[in-house]
The first five atom37 places (N, CA, C, CB, O) and aatype in JSON, in Angstrom:
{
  "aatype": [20, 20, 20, 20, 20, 20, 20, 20, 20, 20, 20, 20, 20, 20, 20, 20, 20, 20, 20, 20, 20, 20, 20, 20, 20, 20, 20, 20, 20, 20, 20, 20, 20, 20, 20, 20, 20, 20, 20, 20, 20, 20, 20, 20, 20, 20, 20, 20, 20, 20, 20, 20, 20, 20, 20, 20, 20, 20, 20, 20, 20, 20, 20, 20, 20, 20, 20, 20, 20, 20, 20, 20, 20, 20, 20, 20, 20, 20, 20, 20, 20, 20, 20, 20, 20, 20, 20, 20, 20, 20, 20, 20, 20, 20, 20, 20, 20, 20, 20, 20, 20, 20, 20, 20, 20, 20, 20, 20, 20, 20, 20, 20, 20, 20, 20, 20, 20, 20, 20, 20, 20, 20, 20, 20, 20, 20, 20, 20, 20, 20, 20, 20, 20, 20, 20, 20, 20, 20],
  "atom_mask": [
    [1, 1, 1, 1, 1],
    [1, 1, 1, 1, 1],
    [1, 1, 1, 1, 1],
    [1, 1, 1, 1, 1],
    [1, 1, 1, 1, 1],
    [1, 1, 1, 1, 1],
    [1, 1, 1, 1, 1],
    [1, 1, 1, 1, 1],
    [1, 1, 1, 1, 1],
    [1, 1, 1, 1, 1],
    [1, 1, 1, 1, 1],
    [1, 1, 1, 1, 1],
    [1, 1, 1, 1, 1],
    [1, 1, 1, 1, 1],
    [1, 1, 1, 1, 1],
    [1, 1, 1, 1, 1],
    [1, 1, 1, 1, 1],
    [1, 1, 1, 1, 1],
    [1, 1, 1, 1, 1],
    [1, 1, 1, 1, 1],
    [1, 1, 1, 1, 1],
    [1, 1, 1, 1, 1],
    [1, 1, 1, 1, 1],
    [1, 1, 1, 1, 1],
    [1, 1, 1, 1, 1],
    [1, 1, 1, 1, 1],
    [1, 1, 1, 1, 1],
    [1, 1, 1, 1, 1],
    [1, 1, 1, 1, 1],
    [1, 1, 1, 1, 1],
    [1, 1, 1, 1, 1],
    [1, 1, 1, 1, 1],
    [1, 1, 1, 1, 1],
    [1, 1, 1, 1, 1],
    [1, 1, 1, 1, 1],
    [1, 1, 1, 1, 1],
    [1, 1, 1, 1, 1],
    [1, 1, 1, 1, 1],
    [1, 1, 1, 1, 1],
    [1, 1, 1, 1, 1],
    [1, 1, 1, 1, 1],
    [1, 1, 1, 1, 1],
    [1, 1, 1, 1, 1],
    [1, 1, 1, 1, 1],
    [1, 1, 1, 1, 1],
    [1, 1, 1, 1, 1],
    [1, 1, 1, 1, 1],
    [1, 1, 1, 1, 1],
    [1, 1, 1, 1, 1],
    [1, 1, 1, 1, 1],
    [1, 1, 1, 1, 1],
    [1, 1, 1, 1, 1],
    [1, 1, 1, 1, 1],
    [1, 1, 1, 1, 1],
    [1, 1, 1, 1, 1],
    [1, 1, 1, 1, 1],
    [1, 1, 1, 1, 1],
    [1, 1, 1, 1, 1],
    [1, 1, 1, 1, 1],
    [1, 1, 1, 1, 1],
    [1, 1, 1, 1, 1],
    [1, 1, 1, 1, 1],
    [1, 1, 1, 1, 1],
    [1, 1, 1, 1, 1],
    [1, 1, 1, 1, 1],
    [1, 1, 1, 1, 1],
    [1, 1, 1, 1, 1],
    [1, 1, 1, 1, 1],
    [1, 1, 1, 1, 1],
    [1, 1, 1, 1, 1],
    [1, 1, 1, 1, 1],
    [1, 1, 1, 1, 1],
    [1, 1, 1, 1, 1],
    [1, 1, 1, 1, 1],
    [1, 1, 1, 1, 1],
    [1, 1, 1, 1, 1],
    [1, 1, 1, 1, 1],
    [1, 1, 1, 1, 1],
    [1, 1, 1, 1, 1],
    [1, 1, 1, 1, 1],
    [1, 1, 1, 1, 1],
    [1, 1, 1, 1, 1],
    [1, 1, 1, 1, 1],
    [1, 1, 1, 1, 1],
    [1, 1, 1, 1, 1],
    [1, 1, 1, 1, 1],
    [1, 1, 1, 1, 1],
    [1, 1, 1, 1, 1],
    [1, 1, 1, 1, 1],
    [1, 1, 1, 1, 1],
    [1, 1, 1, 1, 1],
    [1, 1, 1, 1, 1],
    [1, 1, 1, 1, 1],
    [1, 1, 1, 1, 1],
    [1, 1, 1, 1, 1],
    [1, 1, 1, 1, 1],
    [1, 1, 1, 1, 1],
    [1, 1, 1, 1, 1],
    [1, 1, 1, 1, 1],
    [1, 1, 1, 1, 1],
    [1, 1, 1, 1, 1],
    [1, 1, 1, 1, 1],
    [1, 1, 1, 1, 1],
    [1, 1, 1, 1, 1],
    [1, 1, 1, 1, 1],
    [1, 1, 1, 1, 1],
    [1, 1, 1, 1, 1],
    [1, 1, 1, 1, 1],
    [1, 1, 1, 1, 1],
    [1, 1, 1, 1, 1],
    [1, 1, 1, 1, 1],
    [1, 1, 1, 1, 1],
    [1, 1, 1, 1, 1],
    [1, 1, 1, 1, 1],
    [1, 1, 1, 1, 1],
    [1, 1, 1, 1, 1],
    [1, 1, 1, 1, 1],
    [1, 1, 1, 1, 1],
    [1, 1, 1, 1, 1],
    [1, 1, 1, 1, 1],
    [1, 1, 1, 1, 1],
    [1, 1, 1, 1, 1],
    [1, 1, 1, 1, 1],
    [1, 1, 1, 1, 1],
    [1, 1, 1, 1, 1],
    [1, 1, 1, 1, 1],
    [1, 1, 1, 1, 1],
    [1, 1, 1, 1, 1],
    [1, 1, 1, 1, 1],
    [1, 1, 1, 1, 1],
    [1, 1, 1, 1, 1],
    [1, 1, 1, 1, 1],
    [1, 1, 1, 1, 1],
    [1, 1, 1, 1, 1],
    [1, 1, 1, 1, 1],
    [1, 1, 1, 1, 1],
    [1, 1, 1, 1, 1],
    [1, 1, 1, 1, 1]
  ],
  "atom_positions": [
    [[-13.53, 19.54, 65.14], [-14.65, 18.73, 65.53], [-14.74, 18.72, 67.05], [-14.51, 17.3, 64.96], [-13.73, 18.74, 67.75]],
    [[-16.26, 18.69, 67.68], [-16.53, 18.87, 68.98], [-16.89, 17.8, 69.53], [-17.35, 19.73, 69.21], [-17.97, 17.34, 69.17]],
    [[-16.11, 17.08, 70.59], [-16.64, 15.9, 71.3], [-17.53, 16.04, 72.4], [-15.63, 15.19, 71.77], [-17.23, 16.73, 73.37]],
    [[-18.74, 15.35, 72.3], [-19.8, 15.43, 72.98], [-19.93, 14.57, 74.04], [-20.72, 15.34, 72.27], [-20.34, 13.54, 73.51]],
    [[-19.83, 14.39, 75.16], [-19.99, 13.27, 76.06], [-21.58, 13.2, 76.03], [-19.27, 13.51, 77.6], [-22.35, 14.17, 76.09]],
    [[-21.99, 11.52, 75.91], [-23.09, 11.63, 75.27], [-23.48, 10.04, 76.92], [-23.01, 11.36, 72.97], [-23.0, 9.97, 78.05]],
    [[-24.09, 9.47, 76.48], [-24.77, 8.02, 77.29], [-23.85, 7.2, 76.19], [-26.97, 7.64, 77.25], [-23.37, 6.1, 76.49]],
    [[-23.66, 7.66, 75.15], [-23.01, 6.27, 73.94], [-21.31, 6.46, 74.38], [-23.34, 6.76, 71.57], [-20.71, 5.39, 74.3]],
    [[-20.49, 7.6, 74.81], [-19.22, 8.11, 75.06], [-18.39, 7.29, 76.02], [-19.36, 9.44, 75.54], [-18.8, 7.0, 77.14]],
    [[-16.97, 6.84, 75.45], [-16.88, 5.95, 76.2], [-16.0, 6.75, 77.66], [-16.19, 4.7, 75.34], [-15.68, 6.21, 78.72]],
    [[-15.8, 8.03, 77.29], [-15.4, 9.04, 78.44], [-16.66, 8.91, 79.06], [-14.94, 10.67, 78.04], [-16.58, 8.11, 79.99]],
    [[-17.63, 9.32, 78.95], [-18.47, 9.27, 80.14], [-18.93, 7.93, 80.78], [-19.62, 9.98, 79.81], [-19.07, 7.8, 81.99]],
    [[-19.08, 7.21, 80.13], [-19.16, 5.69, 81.12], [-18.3, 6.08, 81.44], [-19.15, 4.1, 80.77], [-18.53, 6.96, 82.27]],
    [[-16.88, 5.87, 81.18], [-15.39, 5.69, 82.55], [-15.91, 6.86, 83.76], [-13.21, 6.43, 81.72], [-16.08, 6.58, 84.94]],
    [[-16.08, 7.92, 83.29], [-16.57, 8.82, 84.19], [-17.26, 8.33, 85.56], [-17.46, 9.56, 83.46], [-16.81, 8.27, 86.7]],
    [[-18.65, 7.96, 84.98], [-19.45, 7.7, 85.57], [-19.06, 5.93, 86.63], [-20.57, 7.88, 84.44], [-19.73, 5.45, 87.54]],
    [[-18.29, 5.62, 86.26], [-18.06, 3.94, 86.55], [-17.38, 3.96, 88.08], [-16.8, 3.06, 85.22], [-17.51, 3.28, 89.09]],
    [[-16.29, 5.53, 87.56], [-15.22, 6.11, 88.29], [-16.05, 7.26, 89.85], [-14.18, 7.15, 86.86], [-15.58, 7.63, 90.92]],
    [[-17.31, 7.45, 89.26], [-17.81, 8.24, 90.36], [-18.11, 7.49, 91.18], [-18.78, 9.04, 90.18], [-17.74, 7.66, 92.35]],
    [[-19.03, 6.21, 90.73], [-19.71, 5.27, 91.14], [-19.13, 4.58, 92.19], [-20.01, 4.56, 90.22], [-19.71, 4.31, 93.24]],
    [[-17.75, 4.21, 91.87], [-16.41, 3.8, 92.75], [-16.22, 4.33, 93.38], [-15.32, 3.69, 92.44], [-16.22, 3.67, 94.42]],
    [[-15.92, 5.74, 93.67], [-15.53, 6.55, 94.75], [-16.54, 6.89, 95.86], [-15.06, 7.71, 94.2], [-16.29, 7.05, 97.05]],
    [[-18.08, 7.01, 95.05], [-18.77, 6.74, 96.04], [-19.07, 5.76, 97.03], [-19.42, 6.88, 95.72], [-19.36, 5.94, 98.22]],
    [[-18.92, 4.46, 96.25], [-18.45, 3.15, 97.01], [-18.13, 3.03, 98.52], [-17.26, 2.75, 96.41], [-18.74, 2.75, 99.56]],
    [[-16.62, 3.44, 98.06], [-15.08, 3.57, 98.83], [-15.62, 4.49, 99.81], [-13.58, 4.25, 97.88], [-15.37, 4.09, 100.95]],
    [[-16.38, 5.76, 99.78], [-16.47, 6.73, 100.98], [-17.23, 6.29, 101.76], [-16.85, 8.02, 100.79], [-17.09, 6.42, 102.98]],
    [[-18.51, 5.46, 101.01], [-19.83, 5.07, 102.0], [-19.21, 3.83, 102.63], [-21.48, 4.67, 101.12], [-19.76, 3.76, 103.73]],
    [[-18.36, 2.82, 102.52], [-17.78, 1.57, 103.32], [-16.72, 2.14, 103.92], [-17.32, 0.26, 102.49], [-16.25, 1.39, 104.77]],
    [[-15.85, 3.7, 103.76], [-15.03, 3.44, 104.74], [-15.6, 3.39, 106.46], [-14.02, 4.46, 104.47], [-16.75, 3.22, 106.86]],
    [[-14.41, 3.61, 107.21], [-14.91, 3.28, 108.68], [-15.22, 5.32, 109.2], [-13.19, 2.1, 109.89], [-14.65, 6.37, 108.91]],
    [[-16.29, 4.99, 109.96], [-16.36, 6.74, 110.31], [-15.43, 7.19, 110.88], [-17.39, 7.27, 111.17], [-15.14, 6.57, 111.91]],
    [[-14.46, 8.5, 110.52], [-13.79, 9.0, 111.58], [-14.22, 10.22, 112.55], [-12.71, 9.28, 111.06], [-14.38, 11.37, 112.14]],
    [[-14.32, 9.96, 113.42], [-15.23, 10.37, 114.93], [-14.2, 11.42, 115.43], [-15.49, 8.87, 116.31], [-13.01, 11.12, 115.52]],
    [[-14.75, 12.83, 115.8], [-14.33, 13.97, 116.27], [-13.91, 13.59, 117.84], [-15.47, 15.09, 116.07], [-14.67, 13.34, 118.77]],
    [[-12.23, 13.62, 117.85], [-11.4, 12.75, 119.55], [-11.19, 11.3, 119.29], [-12.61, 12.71, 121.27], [-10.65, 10.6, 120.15]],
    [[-11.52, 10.85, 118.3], [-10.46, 9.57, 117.37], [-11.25, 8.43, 117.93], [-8.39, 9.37, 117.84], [-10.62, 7.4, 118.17]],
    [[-12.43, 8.46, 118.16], [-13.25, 6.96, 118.39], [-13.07, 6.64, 120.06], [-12.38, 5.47, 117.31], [-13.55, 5.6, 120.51]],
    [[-12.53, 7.38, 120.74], [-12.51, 7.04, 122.18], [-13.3, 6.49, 122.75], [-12.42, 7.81, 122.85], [-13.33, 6.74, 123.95]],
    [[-14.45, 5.33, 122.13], [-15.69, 5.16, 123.06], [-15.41, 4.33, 124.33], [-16.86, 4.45, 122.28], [-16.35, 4.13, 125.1]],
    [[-14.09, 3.77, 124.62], [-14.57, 2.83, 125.83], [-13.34, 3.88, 126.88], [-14.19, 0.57, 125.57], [-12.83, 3.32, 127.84]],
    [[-13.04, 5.05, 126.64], [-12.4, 5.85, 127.34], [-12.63, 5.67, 129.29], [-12.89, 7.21, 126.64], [-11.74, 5.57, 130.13]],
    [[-14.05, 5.68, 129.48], [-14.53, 5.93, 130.7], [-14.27, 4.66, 131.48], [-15.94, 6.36, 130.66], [-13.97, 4.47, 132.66]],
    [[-14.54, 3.65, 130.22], [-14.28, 1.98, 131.18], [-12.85, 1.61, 131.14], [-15.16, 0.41, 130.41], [-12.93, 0.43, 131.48]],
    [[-11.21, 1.91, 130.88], [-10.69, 1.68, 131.17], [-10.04, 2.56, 132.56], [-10.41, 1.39, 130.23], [-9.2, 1.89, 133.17]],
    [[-10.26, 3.73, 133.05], [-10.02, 4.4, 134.29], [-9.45, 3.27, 135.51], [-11.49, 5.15, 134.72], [-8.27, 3.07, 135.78]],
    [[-10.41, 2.74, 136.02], [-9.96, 1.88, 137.35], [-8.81, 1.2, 137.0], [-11.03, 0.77, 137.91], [-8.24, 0.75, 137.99]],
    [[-8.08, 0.89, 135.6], [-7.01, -0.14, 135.46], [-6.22, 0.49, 135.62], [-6.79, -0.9, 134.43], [-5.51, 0.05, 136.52]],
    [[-5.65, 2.01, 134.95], [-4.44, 2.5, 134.44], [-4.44, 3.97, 134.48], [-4.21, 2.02, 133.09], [-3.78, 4.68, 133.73]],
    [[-5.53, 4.52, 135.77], [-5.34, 6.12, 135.74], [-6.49, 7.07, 135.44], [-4.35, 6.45, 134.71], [-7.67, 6.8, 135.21]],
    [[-5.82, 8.36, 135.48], [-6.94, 8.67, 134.93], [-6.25, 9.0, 133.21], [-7.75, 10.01, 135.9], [-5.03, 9.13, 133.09]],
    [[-7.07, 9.11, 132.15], [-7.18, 9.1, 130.96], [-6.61, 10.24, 130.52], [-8.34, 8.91, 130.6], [-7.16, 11.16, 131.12]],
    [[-5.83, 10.63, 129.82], [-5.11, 11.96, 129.58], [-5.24, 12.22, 127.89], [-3.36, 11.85, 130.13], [-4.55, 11.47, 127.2]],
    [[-5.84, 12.93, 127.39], [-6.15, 13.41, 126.18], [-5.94, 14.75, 125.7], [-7.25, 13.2, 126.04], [-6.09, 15.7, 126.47]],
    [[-5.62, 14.9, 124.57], [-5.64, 16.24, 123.62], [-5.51, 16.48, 122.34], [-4.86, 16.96, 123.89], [-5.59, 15.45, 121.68]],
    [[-5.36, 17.41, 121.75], [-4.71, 17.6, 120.49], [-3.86, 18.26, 120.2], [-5.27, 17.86, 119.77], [-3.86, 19.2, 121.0]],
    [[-2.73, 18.42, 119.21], [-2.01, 19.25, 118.98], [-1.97, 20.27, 118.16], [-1.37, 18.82, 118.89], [-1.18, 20.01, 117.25]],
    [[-2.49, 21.43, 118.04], [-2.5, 22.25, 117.11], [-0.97, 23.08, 116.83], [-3.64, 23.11, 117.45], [0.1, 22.93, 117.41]],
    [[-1.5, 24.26, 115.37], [-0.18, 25.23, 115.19], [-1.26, 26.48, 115.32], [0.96, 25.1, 113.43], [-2.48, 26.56, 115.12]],
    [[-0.32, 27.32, 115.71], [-0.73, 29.0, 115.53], [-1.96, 29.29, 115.42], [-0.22, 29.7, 114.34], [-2.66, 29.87, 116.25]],
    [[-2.38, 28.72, 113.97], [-3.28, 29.12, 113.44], [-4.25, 28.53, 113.42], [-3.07, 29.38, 112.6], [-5.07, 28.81, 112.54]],
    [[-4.64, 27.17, 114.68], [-5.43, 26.56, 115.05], [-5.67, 25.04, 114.02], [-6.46, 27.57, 115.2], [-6.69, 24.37, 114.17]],
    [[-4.88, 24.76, 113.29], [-5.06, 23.75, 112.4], [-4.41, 22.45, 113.16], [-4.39, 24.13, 110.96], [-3.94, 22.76, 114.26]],
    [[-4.3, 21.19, 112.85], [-4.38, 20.09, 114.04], [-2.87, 19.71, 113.63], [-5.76, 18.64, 113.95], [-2.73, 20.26, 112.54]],
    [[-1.69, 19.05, 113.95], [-0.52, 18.49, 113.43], [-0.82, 17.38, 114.06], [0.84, 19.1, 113.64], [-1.01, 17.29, 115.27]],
    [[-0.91, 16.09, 112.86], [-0.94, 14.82, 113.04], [0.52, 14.29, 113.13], [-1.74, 14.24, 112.0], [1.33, 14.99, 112.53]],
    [[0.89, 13.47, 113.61], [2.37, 12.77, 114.08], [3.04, 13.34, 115.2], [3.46, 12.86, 112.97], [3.76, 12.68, 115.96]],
    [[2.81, 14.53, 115.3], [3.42, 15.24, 116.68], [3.53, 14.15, 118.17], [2.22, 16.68, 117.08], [2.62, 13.45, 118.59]],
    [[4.51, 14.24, 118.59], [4.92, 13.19, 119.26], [4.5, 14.18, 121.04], [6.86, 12.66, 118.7], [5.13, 15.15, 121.45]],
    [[3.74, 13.77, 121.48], [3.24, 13.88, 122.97], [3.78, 13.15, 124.01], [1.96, 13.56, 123.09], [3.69, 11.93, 124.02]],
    [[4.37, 13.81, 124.92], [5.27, 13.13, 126.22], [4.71, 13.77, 127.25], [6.96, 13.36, 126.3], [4.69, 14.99, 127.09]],
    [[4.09, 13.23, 128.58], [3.61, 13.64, 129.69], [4.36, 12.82, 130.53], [2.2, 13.6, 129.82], [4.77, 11.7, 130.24]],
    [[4.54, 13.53, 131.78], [5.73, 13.01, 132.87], [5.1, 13.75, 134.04], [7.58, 13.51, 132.52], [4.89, 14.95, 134.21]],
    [[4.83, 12.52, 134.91], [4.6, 12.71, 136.06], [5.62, 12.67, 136.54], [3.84, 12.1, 136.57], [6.65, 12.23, 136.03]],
    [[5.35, 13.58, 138.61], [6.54, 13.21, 139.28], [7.92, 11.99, 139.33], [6.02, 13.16, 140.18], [9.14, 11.9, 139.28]],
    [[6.65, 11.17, 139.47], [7.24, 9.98, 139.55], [7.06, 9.04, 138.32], [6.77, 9.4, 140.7], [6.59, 9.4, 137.24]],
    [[7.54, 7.62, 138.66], [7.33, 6.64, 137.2], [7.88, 7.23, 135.55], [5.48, 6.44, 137.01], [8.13, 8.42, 135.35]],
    [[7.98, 6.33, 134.68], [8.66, 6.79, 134.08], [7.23, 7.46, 132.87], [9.9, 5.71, 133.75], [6.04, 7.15, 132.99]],
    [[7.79, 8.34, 131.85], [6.83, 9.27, 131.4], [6.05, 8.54, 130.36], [7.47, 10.56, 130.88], [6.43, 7.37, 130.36]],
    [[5.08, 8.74, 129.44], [4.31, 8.28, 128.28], [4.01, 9.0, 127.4], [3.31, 7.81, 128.51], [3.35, 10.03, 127.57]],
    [[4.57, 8.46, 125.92], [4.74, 9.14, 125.04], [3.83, 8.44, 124.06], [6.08, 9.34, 124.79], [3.64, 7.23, 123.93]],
    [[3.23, 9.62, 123.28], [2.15, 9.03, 122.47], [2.19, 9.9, 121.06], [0.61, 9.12, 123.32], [2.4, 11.11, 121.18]],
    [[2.0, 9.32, 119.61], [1.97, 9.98, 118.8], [0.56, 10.45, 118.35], [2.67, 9.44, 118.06], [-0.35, 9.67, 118.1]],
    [[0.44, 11.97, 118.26], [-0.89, 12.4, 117.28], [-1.53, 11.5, 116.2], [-0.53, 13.59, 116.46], [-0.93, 11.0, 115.24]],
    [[-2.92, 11.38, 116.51], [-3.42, 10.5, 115.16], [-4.04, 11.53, 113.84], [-4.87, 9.35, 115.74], [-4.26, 12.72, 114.02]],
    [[-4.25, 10.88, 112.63], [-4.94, 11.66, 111.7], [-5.36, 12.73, 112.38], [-5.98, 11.04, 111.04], [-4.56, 13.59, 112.02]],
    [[-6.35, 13.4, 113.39], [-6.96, 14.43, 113.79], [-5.92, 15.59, 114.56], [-8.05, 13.88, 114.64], [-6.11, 16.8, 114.74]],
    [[-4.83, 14.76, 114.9], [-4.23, 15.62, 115.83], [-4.56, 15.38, 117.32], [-4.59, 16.95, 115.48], [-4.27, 16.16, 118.22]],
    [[-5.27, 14.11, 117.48], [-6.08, 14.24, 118.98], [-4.42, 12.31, 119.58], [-9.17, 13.63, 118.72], [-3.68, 11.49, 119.05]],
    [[-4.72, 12.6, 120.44], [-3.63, 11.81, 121.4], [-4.82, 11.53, 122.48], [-2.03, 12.86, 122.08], [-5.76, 12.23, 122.82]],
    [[-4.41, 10.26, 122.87], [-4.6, 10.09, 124.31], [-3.97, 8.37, 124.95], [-6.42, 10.32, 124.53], [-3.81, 7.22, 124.55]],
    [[-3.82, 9.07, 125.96], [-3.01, 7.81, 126.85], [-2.9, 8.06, 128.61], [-1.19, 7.74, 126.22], [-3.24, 9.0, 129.33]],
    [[-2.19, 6.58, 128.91], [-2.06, 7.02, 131.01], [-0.94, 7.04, 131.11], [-2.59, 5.89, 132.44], [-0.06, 6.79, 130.28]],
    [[-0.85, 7.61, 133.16], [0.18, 7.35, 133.24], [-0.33, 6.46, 134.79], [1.23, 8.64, 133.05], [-1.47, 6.31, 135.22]],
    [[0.67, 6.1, 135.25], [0.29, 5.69, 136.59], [-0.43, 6.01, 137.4], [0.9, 5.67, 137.14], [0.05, 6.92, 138.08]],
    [[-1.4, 5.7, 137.71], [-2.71, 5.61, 138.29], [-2.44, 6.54, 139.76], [-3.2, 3.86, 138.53], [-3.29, 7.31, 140.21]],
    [[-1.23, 6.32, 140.31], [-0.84, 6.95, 141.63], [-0.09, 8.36, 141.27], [0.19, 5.9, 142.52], [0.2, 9.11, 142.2]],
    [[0.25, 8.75, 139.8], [0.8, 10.1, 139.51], [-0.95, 10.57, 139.83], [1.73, 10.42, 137.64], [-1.97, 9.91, 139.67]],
    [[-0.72, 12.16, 140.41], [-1.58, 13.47, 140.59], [-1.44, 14.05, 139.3], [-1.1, 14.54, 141.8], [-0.38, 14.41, 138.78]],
    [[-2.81, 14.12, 138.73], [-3.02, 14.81, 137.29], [-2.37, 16.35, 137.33], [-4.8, 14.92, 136.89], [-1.85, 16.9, 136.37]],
    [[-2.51, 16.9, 138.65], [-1.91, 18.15, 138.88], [-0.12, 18.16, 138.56], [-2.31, 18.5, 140.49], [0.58, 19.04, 138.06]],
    [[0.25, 16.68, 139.11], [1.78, 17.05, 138.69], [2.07, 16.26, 137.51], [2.94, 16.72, 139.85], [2.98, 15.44, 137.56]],
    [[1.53, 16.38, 136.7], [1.57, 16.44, 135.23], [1.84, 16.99, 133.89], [1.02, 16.38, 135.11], [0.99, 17.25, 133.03]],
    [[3.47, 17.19, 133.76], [4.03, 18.05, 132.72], [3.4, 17.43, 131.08], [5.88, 17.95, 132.91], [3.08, 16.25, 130.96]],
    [[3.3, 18.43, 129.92], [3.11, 18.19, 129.13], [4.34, 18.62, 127.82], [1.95, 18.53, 129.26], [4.73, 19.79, 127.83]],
    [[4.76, 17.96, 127.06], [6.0, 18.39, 125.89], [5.62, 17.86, 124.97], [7.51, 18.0, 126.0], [4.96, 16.83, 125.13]],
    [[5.88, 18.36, 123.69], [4.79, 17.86, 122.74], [6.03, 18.59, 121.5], [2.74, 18.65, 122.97], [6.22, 19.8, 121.56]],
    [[6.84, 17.7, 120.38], [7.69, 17.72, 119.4], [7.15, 17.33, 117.97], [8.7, 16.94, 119.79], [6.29, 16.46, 117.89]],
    [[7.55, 17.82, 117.1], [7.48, 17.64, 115.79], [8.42, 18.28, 114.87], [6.36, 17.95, 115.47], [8.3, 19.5, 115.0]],
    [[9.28, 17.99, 114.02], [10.19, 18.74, 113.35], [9.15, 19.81, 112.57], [11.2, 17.77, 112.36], [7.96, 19.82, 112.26]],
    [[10.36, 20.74, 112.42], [9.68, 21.95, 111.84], [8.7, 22.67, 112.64], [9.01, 21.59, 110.68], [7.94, 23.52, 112.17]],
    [[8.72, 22.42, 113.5], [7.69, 22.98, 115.07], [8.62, 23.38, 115.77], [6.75, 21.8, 116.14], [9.82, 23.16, 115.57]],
    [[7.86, 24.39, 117.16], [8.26, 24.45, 118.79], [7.04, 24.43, 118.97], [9.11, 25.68, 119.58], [6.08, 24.54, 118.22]],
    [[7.21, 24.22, 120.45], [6.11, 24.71, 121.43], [6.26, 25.7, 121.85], [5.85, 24.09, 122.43], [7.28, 26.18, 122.37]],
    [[5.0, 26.25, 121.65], [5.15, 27.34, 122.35], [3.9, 27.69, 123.66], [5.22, 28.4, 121.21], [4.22, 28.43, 124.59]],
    [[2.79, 27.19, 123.6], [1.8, 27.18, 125.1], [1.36, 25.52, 125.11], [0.03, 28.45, 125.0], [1.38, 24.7, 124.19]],
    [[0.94, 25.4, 126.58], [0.01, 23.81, 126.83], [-1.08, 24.41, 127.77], [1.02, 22.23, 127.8], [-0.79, 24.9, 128.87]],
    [[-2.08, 24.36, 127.38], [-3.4, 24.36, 127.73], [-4.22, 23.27, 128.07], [-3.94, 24.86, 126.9], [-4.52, 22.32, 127.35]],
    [[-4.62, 23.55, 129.52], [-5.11, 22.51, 130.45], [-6.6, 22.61, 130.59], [-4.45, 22.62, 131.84], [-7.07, 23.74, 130.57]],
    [[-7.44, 21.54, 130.73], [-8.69, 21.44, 130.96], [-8.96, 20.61, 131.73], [-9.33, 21.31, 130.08], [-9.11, 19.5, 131.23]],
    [[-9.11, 20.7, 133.03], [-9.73, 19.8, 134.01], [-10.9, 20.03, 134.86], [-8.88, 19.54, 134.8], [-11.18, 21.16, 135.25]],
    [[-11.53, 19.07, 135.13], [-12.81, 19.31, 136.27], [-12.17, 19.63, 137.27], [-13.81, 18.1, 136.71], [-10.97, 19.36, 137.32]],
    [[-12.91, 20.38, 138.44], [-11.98, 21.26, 139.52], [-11.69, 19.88, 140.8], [-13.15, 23.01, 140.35], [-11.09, 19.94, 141.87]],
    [[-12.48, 18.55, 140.04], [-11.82, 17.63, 141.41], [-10.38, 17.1, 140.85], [-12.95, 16.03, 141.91], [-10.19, 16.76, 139.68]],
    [[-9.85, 17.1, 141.42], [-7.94, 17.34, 141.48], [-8.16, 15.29, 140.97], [-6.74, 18.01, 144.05], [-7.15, 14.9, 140.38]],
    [[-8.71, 14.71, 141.05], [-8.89, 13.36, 140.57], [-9.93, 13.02, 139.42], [-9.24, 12.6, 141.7], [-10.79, 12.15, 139.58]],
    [[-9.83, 13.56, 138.54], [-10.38, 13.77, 137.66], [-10.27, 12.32, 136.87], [-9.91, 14.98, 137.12], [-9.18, 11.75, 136.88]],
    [[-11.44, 11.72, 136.19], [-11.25, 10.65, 135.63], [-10.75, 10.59, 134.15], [-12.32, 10.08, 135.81], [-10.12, 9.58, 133.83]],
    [[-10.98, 11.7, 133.09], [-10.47, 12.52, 132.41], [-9.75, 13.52, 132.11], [-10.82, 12.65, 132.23], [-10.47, 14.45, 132.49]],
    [[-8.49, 14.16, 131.54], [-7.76, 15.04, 131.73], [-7.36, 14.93, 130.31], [-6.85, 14.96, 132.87], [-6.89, 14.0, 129.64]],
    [[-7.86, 16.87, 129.92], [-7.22, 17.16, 128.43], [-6.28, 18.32, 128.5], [-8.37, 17.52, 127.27], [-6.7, 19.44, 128.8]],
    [[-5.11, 18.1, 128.24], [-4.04, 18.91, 128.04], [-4.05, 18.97, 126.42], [-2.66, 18.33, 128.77], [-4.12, 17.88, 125.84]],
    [[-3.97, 20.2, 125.61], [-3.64, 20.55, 124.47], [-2.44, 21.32, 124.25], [-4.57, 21.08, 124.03], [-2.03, 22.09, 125.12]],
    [[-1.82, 21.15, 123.05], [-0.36, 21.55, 123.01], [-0.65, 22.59, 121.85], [0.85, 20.24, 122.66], [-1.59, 22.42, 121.07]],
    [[0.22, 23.69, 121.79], [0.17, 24.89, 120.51], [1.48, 24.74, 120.3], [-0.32, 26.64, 120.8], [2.41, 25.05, 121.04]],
    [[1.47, 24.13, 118.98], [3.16, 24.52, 118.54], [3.16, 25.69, 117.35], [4.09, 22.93, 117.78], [2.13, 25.96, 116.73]],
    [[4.32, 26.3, 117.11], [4.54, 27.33, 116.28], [5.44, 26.59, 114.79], [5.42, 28.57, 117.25], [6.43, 25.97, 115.19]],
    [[5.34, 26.57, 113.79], [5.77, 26.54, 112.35], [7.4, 27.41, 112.23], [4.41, 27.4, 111.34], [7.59, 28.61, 112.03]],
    [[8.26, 26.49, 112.4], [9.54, 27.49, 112.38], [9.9, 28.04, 110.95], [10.89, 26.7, 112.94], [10.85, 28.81, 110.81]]
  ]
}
């Protein structure tokens, strides 16, 4: 005998009850925004620096979320920040560190690093600064 999912079936109500729900759940969650919602990025500058952002990818260009990000200026002590869902990081460091002397190290088990790729505007005081990290899959 052949079961028919019909409007009378009580598989298809659950079905349908169950789509209905999930559609729910996607349309109320909160949007997640390409660079992790950064909107008041530009208005905290004058407090704490300039703004230091990136993401962490592997090899093959895909993002590693949790990857743990450490930048160390000359001076002061360094700031370490973990990857969010996207893979994107951002944080300061002391307002008086030079974005130029600005190391980047970037860990995750089962990773290395292997390049950090810099993006800055050519004024050496840049109010923004994105360093991206490439780690390799050991």
């Amino acid at each position: 005998m052949k079961l028919r999912m019909t409007a009378q079936c009580p598989s298809a109500i659950a079905l349908r009850i169950f789509a209905w729900g999930l559609t729910m759940a996607v349309l109320s969650a909160p949007v997640a925004r390409a660079g992790g919602g950064d909107d008041d990025a530009a208005g905290d500058v004058a407090v704490e620096g300039p703004s230091y952002y990136g993401f962490v990818w592997d090899t093959r260009g895909a993002t590693i979320p949790g990857a743990t990000v450490v930048l160390r200026g000359k001076t002061g002590k360094p700031a370490e920040q973990k990857a969010n869902l996207l893979g994107m990081y951002r944080t300061h460091i002391n307002k008086d560190v030079k974005p130029v002397d600005v190391v980047m190290a970037c860990e995750k088990a089962g990773y290395r690093q292997t390049k950090v790729v810099r993006r800055q505007l050519p004024d050496a005081s840049a109010a923004r600064v994105q360093i991206d990290c490439v780690m390799q899959k050991l």
